[in-house]
C-alpha positions, 0 to 999 in steps of 0.5 A, a space after each residue: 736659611 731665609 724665611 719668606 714673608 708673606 704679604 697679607 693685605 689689611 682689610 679695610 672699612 669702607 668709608 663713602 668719600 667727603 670732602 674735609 677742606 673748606 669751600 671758600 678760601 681768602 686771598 688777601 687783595 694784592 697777594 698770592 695765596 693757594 687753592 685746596 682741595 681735600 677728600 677722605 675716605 676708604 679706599 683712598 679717594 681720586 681728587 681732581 679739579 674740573 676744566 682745570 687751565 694749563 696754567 694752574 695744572 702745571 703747579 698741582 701738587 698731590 700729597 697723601 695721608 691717613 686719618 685712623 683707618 681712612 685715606 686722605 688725599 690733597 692737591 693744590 696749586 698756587 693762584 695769585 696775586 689777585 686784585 678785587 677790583 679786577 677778579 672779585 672772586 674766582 670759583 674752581 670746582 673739586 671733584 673726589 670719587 672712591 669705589 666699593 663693590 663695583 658702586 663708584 661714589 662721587 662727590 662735587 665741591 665748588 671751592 671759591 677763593 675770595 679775595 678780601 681786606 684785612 680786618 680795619 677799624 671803622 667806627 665805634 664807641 668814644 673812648 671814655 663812657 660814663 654810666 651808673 652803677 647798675 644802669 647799663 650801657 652799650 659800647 658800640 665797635 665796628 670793624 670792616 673787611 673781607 671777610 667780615 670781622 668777628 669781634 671779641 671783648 676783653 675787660 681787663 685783658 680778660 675775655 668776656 662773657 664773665 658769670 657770677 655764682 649763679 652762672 648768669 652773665 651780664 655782659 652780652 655780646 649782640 649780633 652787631 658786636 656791640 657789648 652790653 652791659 646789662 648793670 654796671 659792676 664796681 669792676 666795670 670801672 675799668 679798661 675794656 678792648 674790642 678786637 676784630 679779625 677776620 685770618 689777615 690780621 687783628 685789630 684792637 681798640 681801648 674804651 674807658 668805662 667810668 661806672 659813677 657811684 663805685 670804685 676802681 675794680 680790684 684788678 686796677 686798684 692792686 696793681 701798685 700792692 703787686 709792685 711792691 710785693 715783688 720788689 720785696 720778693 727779689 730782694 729777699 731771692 737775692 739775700 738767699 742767693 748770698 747766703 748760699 754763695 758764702 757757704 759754698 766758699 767755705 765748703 771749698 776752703 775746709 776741702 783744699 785745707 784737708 787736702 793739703 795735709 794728706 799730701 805727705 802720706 800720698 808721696 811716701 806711697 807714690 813709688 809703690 803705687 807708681 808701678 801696680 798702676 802702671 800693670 793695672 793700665 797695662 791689662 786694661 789697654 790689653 782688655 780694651 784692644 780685645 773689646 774694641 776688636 771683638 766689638 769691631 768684629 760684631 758691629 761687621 756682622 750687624 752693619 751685615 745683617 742690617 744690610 742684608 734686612 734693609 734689602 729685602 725690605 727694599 724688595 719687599 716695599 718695590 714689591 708692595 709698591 708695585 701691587 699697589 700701583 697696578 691695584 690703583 692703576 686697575 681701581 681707576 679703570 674700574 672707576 673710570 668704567 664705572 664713571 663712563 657706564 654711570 653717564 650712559 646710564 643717566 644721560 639714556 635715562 634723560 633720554 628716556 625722560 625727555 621723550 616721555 615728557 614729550 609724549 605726555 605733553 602730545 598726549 595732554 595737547 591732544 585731549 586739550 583739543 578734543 576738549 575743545 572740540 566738544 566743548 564746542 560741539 556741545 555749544 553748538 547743539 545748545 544755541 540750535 536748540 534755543 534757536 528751535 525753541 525761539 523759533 517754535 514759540 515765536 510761531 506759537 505766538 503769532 499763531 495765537 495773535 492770528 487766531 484772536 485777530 480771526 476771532 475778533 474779526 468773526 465777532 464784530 462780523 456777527 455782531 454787525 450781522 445782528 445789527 443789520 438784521 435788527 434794523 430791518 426788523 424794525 
C-alpha cells in the first residue's frame, strides 16, 4: 500500500523587490560584453528591460536562484562589439516588481554600459628618488583609462599603508594616488611599485627610493643570508634522503635471505596443503555464486523500488511544477492588473492635478485682476480728490487776491476822497 504525499507550500517572508546588479557596466573599446540585470526578493520578482529592441530581446537569457530565504532572478543579453568613438555609452533601463497583499512593488534601474580603455601608464615619478632620513617625499603615479584606474602601492612587494607599534602610518595614500612618505625610514631604501587597474588589465611601475643617511632595508639586505640558508637545507634534505634509501635496501636484503631458508618446510607441506586448498576455494566459489545471486536478486528489487520512487517524484515534481506555473502564471495577471489599476490611478490623480493647478491658476489670474482693478479705482478717486483740493484752494486763492485788490482799491478811493475834500477846505 502507498502512502500519499501531501504537498505543503512553505510559508515565506516577504522581502520588497531591490536590485542587487551593478548599474554601470564596462565594455572594453572594441569588445563584446553583456548586459545585466539582477532583483531579489520574496516572492521571486518579475524583471524585464523596457522598450527592449528585437535585436537584443532575441538573445534574453533568464536564470534563477535563491539567497536564504528570497529569490533571485537575472537576465541578460549579449551587446557589442562597441566602439567609443561611435556609441560612447549605451543606457538601458531594468525594471523588477514583486506582489504581496494585493500591493505591487516596483522598481526602476537605469543600467549604463560604458565603453572604456584598459588601465595605461601615463605619467609619474622618475625612477630613482633621493630623500633624507626622516624628510619626506612623495612619489607621484598617474595612470589613464576608463574607467579611471584605482592605484595601490607596494614597497617590497608588501602592500602599503604599514603602521608601526602604535598604530600610526607614515605613508599616506592621497586622493591623486601620489604615495607620501611623512619621514623616510631605513626601510624606505628600497623598491616601491605603483599599480593601477581599473576590471581590463593591471598596470605596474618600479621606483627606486635612495633614503641618504640609512641603509638598505633588511628585507633587501637578507636576501643573500636566505640563498645560502636554503642551499644548506637542500644539501642536508638530500643527505637524508640517502641515508633512508640505504637502510630500506638493507631491510629488503634481511627479508629474501629469511625467506629463502623457509622454502624447504613450504614444499614438504605443499601436497598437504595442496588439496585443504583447493576444498577451502571450492566452498568459497560456491559462497561467492550464492552471494552474487542473492546480491543480483536485492539489487533487481532496489533498482525496482528506485524506479518505482523516482516516478512518483516525477509526478510529484510535474505535479509542483504546474501549481507553480498557474501560481505564477495567476501572481502575473494579479501583477499586471494591479500595474494596469496603479496607472489609471496615477494618471486620474494627474488628471485631477492638472485641473486643480488650472483652476488655482484661474483663480490667482482673477484676483490679480480685480487687484488691479482696485488698485486703480483707488488711484482714480486719489488724483480727483487732489484735483478738487487744487482746484478749491486755487479759488481760495484768487478769491483772496480779489478781495485784497477790492480792499486796496476802497482805500486809495477813501483816501483820495480825503484829499479832495482837504483841498476844498483849504
Amino acid at each position: 500500500m502507498q502512502s500519499a504525499s501531501v504537498f505543503v507550500s512553505p510559508v515565506l517572508q516577504f522581502e520588497e523587490v531591490h536590485f542587487t546588479s551593478l548599474a554601470t557596466m564596462y565594455v572594453q573599446d572594441g569588445s563584446s560584453g553583456e548586459v545585466r540585470c539582477e532583483a531579489q526578493g520574496s516572492p521571486m520578482p518579475r524583471v524585464w528591460f523596457e522598450g527592449l529592441s528585437a535585436q537584443y530581446a532575441s538573445q534574453l537569457e533568464t536564470s534563477e536562484g535563491t539567497v536564504g530565504l528570497s529569490s533571485t532572478k537575472e537576465i541578460s543579453f549579449p551587446i557589442g562589439p562597441l566602439n567609443l568613438d561611435e556609441s560612447g555609452q549605451h543606457t538601458f533601463t531594468c525594471t523588477a516588481t514583486n506582489t504581496h497583499a494585493g500591493i505591487v512593488y516596483t522598481k526602476t534601474q537605469a543600467v549604463k554600459v560604458v565603453v572604456g580603455y584598459p588601465a595605461a601608464w601615463v605619467n609619474g615619478t622618475w625612477p630613482v628618488v633621493e630623500t633624507t632620513k626622516g624628510e619626506s617625499a612623495v612619489l607621484f603615479c598617474e595612470f589613464s583609462g576608463i574607467p579611471q584606474p584605482t592605484v595601490t602601492w607596494l614597497r617590497n612587494g608588501v602592500r602599503l599603508p604599514i603602521v608601526d607599534d602604535n598604530g600610526n602610518s607614515y605613508h599616506v595614500i592621497q586622493s591623486d594616488g601620489a604615495l607620501l612618505i611623512k619621514s623616510a625610514k631605513n626601510a624606505d631604501h628600497t623598491m616601491f611599485t605603483c599599480i593601477g587597474t581599473n576590471g581590463f588589465n593591471f598596470v605596474e611601475k618600479e621606483i627606486q627610493v635612495i633614503v641618504a643617511g640609512g641603509t638598505m632595508s633588511v628585507a633587501a639586505t637578507s636576501g643573500l643570508s636566505v640563498g645560502i640558508i636554503l642551499f644548506f637545507c637542500l644539501i642536508l634534505l638530500a643527505l637524508i634522503l640517502l641515508y633512508r634509501h640505504k637502510r630500506r635496501k638493507k631491510k629488503v636484503d634481511v627479508a629474501i635471505t629469511a625467506n629463502g631458508t623457509g622454502m624447504e618446510h613450504i614444499y614438504a607441506n605443499e601436497k598437504a596443503l595442496k588439496k585443504e586448498l583447493e576444498e577451502k576455494k571450492r566452498k568459497e566459489e560456491e559462497a561467492a555464486r550464492r552471494a552474487a545471486e542473492e546480491e543480483r536478486l536485492r539489487r533487481e528489487a532496489e533498482e525496482a523500488e528506485r524506479l518505482r520512487l523516482e516516478a512518483e517524484e516525477e509526478a510529484e515534481r510535474l505535479r509542483l511544477e504546474a501549481e507553480e506555473e498557474a501560481e505564477r502564471l495567476r501572481l502575473e495577471a494579479e501583477a499586471e492588473a494591479e500595474r494596469l489599476r496603479l496607472e489609471a490611478e496615477e494618471k486620474a490623480r494627474l488628471q485631477a492635478e492638472e485641473e486643480a493647478r488650472l483652476e488655482a491658476e484661474l483663480l490667482a489670474q482673477r484676483e490679480a485682476e480685480e487687484k488691479a482693478r482696485l488698485e486703480a479705482e483707488e488711484k482714480a478717486r486719489l488724483e480727483a480728490e487732489e484735483k478738487a483740493r487744487l482746484e478749491a484752494e486755487e479759488k481760495a486763492r484768487l478769491e483772496e487776491e480779489e478781495k485784497a485788490r477790492l480792499e486796496a482799491e476802497e482805500k486809495a478811493r477813501l483816501e483820495a476822497e480825503e484829499k479832495a475834500r482837504l483841498e476844498a477846505e483849504e
